[in-house]
C-alpha positions as CSV (number, residue, x, y, z in Angstrom):
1,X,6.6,-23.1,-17.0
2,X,6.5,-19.7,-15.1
3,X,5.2,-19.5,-12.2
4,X,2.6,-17.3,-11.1
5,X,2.7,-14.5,-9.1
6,X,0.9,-13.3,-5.8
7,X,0.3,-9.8,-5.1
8,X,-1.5,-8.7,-1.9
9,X,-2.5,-5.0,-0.7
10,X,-3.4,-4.4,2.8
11,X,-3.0,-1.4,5.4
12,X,-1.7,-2.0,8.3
13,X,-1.2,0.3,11.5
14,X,2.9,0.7,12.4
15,X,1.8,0.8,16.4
16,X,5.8,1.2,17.2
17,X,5.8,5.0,16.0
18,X,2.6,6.2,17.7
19,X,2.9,9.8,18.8
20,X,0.1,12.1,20.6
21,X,-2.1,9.0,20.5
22,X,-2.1,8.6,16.4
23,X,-0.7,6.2,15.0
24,X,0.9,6.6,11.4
25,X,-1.2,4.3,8.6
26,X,1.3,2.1,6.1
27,X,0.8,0.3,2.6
28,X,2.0,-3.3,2.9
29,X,3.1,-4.9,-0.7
30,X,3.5,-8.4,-0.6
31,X,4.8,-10.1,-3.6
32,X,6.2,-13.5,-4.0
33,X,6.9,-14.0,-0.4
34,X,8.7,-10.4,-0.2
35,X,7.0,-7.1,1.5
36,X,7.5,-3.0,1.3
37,X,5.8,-0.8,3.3
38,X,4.8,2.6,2.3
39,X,3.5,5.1,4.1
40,X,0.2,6.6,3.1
41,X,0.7,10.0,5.1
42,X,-2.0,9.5,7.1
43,X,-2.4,9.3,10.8
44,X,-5.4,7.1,12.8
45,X,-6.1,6.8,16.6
46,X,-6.2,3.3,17.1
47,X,-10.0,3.1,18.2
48,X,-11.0,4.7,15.1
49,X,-9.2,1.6,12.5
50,X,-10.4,-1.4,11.4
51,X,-7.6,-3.7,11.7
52,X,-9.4,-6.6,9.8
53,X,-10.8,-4.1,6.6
54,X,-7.3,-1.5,6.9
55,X,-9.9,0.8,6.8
56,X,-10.6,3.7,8.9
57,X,-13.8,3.5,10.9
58,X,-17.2,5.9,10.2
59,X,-18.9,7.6,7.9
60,X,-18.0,11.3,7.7
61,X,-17.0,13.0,5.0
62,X,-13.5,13.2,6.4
63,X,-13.3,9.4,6.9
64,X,-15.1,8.6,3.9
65,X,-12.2,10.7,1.8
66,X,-9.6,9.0,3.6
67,X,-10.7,5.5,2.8
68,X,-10.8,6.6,-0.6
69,X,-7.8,8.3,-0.8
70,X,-6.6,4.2,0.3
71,X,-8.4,2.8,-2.2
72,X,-6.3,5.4,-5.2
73,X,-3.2,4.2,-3.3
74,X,-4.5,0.1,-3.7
75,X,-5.6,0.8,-7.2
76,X,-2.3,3.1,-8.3
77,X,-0.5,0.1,-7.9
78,X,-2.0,-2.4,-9.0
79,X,-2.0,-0.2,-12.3
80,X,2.0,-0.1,-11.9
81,X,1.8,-3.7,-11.8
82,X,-0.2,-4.5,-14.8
83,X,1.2,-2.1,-16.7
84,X,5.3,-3.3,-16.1
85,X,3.5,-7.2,-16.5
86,X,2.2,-5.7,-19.8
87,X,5.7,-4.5,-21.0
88,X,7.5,-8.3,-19.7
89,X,9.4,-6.8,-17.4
90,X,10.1,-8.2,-13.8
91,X,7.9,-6.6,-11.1
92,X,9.4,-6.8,-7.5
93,X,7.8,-4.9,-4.2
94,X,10.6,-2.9,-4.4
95,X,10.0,-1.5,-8.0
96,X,6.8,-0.7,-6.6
97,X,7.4,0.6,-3.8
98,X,10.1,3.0,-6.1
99,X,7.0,3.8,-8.4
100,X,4.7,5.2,-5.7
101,X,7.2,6.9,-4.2
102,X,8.7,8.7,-7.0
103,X,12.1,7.0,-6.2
104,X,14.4,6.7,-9.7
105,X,13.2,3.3,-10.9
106,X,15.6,0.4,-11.8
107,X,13.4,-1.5,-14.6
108,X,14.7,-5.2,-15.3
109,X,13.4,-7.4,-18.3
């Protein structure tokens, strides 16, 4: 019997590499115990995130556009997954991470 899978999505804040006061957003892909990070390009003060949603906080147009533009990234691969799960091939965070990124993909069945 295969087992089944667990894939989680969530944005987390790398606090490490803050510079000027922001603080660079990331993509954490957690599947079967294994994570990739991925960074979304965008940049938060620390007051202004919602550590508990990964969300940025407000309700600007700026902020609303940047939540979305999360959102694309959450859905984008969750499409790569189902998609590869379609075809029977083996999904790892790393092939995912290699899809988003544009990285040459090593596909395994």
């Amino acid at each position: 019997m295969k087992k089944l899978e667990y894939l989680k999505i969530s944005f987390i804040l790398r606090k490490d590499r803050i510079q000027e006061g922001l603080v660079p957003v990331y993509m954490k892909i957690l599947l079967d115990g294994r994570k990739a990070y991925v960074s979304t390009g965008e940049k938060v003060n620390i007051t202004q995130w919602d550590d508990k949603n990964g969300k940025f906080i407000g309700i600007t147009p700026l902020v609303n556009s940047k939540n979305q533009r999360l959102d694309r990234m959450k859905n984008d691969v969750l499409s790569i997954y189902n998609k590869l799960k379609s075809m029977e091939n083996d999904v790892t965070v790393d092939i995912l991470r290699q899809h988003l990124t544009g990285e040459e993909v090593n596909i395994r069945k």
